[in-house]
PADO-834803 format. One record per atom (N, C-alpha, C): residue number from 1; residue in one letter; chain; x, y, z; atom name. Coordinates in nm, 2 decimals, m for minus. Atoms other than C-alpha are relative to their C-alpha. Layout:
> NUM	A	A	X	Y	Z	CA;
...
***
This chain:
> 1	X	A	0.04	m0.05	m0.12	N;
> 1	X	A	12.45	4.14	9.49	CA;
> 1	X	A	0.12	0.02	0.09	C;
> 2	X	A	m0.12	m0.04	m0.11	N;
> 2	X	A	12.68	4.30	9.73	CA;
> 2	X	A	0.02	m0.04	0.15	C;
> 3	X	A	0.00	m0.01	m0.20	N;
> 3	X	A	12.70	4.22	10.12	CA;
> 3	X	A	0.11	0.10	0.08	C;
> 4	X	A	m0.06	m0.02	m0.05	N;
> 4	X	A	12.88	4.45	10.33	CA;
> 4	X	A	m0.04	0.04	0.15	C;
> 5	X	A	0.01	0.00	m0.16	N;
> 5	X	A	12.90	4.47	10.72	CA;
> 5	X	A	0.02	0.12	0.04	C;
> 6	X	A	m0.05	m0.15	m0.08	N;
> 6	X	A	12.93	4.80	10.90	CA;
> 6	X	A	m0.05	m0.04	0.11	C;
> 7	X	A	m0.01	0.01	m0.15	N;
> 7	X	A	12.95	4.79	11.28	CA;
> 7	X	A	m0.08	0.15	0.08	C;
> 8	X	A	0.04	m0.15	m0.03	N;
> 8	X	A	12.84	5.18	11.32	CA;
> 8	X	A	m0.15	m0.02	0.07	C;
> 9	X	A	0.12	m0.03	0.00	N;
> 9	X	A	12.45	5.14	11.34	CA;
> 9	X	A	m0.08	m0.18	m0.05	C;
> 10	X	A	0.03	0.12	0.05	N;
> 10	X	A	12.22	4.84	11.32	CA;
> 10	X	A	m0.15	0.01	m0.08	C;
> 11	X	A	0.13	m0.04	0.05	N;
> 11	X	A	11.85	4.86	11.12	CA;
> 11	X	A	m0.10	0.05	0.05	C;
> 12	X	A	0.07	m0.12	m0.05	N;
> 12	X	A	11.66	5.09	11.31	CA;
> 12	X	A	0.04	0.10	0.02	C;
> 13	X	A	0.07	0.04	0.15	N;
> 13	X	A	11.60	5.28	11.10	CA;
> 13	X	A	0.07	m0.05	m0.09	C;
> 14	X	A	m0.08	0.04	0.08	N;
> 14	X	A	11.73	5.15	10.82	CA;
> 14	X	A	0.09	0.08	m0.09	C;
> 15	X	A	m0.16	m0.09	0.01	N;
> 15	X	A	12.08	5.28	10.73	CA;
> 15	X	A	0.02	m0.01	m0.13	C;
> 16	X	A	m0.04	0.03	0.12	N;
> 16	X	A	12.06	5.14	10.37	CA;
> 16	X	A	m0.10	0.02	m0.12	C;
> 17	X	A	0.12	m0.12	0.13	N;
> 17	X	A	11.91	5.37	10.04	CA;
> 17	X	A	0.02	m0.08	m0.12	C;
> 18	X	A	0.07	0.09	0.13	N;
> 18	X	A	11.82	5.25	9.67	CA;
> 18	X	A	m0.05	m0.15	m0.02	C;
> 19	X	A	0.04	0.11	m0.07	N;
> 19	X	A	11.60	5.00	9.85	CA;
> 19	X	A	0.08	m0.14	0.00	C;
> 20	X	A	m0.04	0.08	m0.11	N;
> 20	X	A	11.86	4.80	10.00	CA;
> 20	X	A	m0.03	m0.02	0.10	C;
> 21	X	A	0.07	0.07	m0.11	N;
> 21	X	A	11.75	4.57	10.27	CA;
> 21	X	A	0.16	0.01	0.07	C;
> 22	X	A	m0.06	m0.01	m0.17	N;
> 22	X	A	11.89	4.59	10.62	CA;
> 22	X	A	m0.01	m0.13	0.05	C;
> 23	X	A	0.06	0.09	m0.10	N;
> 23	X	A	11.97	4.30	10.83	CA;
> 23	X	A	0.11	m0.05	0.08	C;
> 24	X	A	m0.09	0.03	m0.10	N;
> 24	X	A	12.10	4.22	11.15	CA;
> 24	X	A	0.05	m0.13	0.07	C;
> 25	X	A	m0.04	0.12	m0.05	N;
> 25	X	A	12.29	4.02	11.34	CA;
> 25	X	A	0.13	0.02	0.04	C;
> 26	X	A	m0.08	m0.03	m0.04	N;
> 26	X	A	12.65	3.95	11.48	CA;
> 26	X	A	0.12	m0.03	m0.10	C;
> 27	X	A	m0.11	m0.02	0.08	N;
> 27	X	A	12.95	3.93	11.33	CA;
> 27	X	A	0.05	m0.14	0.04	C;
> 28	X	A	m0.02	0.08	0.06	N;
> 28	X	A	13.14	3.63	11.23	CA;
> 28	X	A	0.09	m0.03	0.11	C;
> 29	X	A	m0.08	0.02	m0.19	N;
> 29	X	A	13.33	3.66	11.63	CA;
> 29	X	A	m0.07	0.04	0.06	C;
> 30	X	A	0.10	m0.03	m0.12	N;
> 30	X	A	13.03	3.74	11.78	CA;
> 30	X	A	0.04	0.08	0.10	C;
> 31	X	A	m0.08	m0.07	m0.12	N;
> 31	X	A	13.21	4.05	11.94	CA;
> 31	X	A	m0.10	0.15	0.00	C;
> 32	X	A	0.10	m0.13	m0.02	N;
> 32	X	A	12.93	4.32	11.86	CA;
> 32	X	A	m0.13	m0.07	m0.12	C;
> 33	X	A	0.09	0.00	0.09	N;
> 33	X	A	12.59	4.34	11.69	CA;
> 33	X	A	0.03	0.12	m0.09	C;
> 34	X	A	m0.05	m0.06	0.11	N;
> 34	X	A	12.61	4.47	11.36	CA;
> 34	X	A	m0.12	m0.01	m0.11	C;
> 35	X	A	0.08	0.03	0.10	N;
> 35	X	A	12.39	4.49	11.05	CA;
> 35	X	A	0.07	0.00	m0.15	C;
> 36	X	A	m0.09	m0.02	0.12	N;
> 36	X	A	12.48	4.47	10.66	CA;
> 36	X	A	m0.14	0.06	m0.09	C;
> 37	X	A	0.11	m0.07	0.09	N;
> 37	X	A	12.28	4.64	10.37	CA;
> 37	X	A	0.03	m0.11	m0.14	C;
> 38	X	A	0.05	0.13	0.08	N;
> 38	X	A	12.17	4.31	10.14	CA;
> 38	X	A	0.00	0.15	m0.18	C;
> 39	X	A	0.04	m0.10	0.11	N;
> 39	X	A	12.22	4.62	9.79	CA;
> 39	X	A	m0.06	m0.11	m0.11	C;
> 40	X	A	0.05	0.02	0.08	N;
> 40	X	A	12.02	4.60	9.47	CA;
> 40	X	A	0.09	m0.06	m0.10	C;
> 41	X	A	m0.07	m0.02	0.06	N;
> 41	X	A	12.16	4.52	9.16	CA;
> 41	X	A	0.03	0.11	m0.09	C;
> 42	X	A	m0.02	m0.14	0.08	N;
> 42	X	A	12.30	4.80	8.99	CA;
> 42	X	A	0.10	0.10	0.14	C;
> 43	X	A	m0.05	m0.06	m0.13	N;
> 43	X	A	12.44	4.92	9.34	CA;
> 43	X	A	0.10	m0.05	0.09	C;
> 44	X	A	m0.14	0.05	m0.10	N;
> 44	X	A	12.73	4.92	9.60	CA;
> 44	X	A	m0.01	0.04	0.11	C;
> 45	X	A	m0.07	m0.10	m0.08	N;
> 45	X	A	12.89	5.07	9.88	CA;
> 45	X	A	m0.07	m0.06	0.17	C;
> 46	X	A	0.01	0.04	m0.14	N;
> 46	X	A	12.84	5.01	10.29	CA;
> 46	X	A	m0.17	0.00	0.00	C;
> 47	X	A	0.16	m0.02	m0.05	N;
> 47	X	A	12.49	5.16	10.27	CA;
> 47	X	A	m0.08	0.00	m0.18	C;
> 48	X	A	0.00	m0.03	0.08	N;
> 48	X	A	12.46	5.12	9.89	CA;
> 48	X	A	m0.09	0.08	m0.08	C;
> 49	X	A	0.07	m0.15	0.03	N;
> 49	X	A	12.41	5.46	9.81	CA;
> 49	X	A	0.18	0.00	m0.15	C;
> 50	X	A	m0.05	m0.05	0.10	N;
> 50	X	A	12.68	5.40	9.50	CA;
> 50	X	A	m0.02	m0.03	m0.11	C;
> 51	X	A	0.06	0.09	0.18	N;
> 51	X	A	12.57	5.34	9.12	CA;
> 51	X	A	0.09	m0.04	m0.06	C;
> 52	X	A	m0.11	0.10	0.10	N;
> 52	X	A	12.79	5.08	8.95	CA;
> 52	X	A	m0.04	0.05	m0.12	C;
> 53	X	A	0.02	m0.04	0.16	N;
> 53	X	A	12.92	5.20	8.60	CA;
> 53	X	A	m0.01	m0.13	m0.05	C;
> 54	X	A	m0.04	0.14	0.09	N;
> 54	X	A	12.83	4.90	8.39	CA;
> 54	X	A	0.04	0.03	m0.12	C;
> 55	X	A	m0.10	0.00	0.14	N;
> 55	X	A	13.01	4.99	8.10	CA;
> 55	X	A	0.17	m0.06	0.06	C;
> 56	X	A	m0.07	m0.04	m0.03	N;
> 56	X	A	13.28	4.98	8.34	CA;
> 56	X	A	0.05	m0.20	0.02	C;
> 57	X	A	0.04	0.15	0.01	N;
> 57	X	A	13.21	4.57	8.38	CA;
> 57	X	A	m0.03	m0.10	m0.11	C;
> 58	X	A	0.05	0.09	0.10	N;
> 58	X	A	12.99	4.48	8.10	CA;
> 58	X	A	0.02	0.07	m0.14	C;
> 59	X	A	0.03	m0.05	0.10	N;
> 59	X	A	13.09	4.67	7.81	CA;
> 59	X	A	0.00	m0.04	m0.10	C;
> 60	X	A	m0.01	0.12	0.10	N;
> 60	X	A	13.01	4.48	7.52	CA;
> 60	X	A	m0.03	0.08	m0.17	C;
> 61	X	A	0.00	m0.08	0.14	N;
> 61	X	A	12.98	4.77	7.26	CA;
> 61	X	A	0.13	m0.06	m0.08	C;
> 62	X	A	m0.12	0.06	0.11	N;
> 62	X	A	13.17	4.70	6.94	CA;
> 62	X	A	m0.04	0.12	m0.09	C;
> 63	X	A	0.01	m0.11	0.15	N;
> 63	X	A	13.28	4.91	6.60	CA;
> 63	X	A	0.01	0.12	0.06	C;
> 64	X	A	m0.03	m0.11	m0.01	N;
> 64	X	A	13.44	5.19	6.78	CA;
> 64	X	A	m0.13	0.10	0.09	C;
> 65	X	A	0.16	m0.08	m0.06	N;
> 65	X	A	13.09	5.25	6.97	CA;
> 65	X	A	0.04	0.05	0.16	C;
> 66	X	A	0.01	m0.04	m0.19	N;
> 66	X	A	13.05	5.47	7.35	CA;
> 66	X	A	m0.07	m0.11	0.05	C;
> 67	X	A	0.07	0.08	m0.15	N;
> 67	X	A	12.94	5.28	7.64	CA;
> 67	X	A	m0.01	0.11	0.02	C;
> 68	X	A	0.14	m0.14	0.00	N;
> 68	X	A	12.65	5.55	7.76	CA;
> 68	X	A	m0.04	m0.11	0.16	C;
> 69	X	A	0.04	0.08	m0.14	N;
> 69	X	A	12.61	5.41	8.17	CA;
> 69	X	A	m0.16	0.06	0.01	C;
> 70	X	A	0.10	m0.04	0.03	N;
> 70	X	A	12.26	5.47	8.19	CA;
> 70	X	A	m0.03	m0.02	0.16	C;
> 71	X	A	0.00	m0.02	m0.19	N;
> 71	X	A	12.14	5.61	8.53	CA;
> 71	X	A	m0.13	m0.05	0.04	C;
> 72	X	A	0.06	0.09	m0.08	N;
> 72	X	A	11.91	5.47	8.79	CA;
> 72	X	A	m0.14	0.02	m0.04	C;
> 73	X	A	m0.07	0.15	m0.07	N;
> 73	X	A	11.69	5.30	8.82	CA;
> 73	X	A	0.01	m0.15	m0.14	C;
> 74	X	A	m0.06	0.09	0.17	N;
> 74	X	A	11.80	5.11	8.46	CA;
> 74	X	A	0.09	m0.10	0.04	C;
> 75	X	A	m0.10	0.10	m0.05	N;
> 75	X	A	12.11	4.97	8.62	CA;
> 75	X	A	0.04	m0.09	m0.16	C;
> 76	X	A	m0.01	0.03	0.08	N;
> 76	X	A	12.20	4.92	8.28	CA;
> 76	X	A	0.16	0.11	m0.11	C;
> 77	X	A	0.01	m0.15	0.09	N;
> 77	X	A	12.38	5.10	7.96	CA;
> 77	X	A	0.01	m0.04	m0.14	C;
> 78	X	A	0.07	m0.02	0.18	N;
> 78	X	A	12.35	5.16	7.59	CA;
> 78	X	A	0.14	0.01	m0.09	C;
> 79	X	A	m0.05	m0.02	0.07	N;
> 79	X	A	12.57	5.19	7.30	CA;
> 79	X	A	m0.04	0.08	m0.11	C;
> 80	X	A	m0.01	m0.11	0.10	N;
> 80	X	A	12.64	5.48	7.09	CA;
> 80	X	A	0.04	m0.02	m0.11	C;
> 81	X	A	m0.07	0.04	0.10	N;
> 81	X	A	12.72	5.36	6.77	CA;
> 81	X	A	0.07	0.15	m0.15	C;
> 82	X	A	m0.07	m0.11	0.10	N;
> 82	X	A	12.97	5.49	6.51	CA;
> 82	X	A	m0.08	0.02	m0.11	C;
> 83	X	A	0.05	0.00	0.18	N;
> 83	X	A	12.88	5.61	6.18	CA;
> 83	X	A	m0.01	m0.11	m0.09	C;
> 84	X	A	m0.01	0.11	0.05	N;
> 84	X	A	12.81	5.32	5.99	CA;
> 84	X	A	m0.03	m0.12	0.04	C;
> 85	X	A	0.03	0.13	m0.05	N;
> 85	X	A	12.71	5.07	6.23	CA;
> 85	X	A	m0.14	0.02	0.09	C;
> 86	X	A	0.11	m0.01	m0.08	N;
> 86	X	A	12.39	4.98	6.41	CA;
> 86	X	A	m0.03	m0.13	0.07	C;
> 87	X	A	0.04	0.10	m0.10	N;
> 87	X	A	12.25	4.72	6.67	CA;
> 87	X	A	0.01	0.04	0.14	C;
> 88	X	A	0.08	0.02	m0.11	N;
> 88	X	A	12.18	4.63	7.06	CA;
> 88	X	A	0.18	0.09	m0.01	C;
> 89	X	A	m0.15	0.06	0.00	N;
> 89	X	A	12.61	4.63	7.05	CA;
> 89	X	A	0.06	0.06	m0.13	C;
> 90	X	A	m0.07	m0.03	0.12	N;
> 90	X	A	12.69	4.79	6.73	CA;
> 90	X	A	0.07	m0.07	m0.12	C;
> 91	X	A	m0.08	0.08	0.04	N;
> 91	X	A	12.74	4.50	6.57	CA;
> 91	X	A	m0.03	m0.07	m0.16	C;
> 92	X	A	0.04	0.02	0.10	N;
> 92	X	A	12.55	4.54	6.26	CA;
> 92	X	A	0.08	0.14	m0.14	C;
> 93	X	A	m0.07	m0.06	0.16	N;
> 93	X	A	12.75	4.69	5.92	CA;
> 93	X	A	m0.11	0.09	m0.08	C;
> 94	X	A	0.09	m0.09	0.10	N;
> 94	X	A	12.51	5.00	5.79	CA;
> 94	X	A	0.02	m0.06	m0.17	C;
> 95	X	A	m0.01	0.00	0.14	N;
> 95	X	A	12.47	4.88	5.41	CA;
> 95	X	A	m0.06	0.15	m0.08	C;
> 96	X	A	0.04	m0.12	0.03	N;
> 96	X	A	12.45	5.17	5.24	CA;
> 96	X	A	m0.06	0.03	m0.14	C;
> 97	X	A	0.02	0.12	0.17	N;
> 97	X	A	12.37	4.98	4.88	CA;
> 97	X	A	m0.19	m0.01	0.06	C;
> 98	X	A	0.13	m0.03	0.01	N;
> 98	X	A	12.03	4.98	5.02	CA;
> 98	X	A	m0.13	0.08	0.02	C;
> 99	X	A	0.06	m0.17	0.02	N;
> 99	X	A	11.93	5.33	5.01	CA;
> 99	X	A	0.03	0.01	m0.18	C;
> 100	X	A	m0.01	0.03	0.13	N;
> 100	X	A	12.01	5.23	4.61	CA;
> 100	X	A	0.06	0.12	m0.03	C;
> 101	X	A	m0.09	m0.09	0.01	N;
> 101	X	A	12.23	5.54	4.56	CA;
> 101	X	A	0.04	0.01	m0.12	C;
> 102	X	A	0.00	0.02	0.11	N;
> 102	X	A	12.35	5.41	4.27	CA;
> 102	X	A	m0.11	0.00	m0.17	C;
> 103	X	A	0.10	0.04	0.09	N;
> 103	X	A	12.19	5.47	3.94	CA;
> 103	X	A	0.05	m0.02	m0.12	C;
> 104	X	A	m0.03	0.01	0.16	N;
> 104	X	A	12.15	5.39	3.55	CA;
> 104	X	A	0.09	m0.13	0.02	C;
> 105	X	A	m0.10	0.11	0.00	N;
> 105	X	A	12.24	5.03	3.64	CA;
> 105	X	A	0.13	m0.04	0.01	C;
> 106	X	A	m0.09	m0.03	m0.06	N;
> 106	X	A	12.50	5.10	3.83	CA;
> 106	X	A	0.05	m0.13	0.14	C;
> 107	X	A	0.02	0.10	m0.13	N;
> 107	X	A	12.63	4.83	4.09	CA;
> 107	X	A	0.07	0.07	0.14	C;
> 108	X	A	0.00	m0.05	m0.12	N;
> 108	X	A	12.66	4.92	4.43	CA;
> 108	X	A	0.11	m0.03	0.08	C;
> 109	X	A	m0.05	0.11	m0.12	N;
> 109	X	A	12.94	4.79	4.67	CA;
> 109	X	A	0.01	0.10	0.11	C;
> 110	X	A	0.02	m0.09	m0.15	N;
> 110	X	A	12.92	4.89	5.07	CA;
> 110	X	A	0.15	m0.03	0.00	C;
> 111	X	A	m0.11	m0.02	m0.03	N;
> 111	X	A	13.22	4.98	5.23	CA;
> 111	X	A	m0.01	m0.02	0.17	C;
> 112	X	A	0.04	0.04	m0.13	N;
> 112	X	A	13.28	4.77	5.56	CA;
> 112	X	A	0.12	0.09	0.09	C;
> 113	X	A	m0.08	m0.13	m0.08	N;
> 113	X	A	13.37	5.01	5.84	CA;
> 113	X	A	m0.03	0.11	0.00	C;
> 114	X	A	m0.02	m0.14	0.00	N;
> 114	X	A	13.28	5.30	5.67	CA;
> 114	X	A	m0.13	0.05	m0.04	C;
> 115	X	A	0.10	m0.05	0.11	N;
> 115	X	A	12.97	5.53	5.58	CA;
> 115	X	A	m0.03	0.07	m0.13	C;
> 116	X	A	0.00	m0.03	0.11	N;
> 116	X	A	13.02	5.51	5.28	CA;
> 116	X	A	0.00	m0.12	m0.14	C;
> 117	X	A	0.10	0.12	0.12	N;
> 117	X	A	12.91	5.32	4.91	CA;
> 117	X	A	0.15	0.02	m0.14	C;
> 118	X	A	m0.01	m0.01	0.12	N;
> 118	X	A	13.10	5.29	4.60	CA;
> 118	X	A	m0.08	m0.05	m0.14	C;
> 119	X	A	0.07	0.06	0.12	N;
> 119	X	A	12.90	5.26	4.26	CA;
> 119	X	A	0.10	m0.02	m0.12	C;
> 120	X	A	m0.12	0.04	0.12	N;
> 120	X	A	13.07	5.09	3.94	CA;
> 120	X	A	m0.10	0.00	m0.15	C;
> 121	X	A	0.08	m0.05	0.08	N;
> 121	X	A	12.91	5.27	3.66	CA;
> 121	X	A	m0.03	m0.08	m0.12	C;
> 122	X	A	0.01	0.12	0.09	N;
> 122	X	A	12.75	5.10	3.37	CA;
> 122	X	A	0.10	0.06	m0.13	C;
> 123	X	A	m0.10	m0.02	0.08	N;
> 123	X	A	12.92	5.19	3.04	CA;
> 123	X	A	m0.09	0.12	m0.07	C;
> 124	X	A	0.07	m0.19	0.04	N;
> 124	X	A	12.84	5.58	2.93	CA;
> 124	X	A	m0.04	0.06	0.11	C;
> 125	X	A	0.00	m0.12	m0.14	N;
> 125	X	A	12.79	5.72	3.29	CA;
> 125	X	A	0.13	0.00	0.09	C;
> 126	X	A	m0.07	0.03	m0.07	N;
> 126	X	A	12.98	5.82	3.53	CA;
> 126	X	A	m0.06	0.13	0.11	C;
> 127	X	A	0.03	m0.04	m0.13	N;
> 127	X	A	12.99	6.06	3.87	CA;
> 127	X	A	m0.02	m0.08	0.11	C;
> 128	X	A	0.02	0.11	m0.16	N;
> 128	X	A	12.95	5.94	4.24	CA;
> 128	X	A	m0.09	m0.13	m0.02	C;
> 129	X	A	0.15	0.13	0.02	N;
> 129	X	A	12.60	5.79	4.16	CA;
> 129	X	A	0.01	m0.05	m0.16	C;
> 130	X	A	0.01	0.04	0.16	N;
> 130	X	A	12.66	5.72	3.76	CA;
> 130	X	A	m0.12	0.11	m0.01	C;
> 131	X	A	0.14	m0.07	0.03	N;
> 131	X	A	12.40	5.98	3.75	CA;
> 131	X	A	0.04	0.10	m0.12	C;
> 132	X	A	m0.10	m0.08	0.09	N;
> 132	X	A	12.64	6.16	3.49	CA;
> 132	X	A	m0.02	m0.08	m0.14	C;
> 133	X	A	m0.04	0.02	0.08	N;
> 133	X	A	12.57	6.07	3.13	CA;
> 133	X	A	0.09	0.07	m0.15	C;
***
């Protein structure tokens, strides 16, 4: 939560948008009345009328993933994940061995990082998948 003081105007009406609360009183030298706008979370500014990037704060994407700020009233954001990865955070390794790809008793291994699989063919196949006898 943010506090800030402005001297300009005091809460009638109320000076402060994306229901920030208004509230008065004097200032900390009691040399004028003054109000401050109490903002939401997700929000800034004197009258907070500004939307905090939170990628810009909390970005906790991983694996080469976007931070995606996601607009009001979310007050949140998302991750775009790369090819190959998935989660909240990107922080799960797409296996690609279980889409079985591989055939003709063929063994599978994933490839971390990448979307992509290698198969290790049984004995008399071959091609990507061993699907080649």
């Amino acid at each position: 939560m943010q506090i800030v003081m402005n001297q300009e105007q005091n809460c009638n009406p109320n000076p402060c948008v994306n229901d920030g609360v208004c509230e008065e009183g004097q200032n900390e030298w009691q040399f004028w009345y003054s109000h401050r706008c109490v903002c939401p979370l997700g929000w800034a500014g004197p009258f907070c009328e500004v939307d905090i990037d939170e990628c810009i704060d909390n970005n906790s994407c991983l694996n080469g993933a976007d931070c995606v700020d996601q607009p009001p009233p979310a007050n949140d954001y998302a991750c775009e994940c790369a090819p190959g990865w998935e989660g909240l955070h990107c922080e799960h390794n797409i296996d690609e061995c279980l889409k079985f790809p591989c055939q003709n008793g063929a063994t599978c291994t994933d490839s971390v990082n990448h979307l992509d699989y290698t198969c290790t063919c049984a004995p008399g196949f071959t091609g990507d998948n061993c699907e080649i006898k």
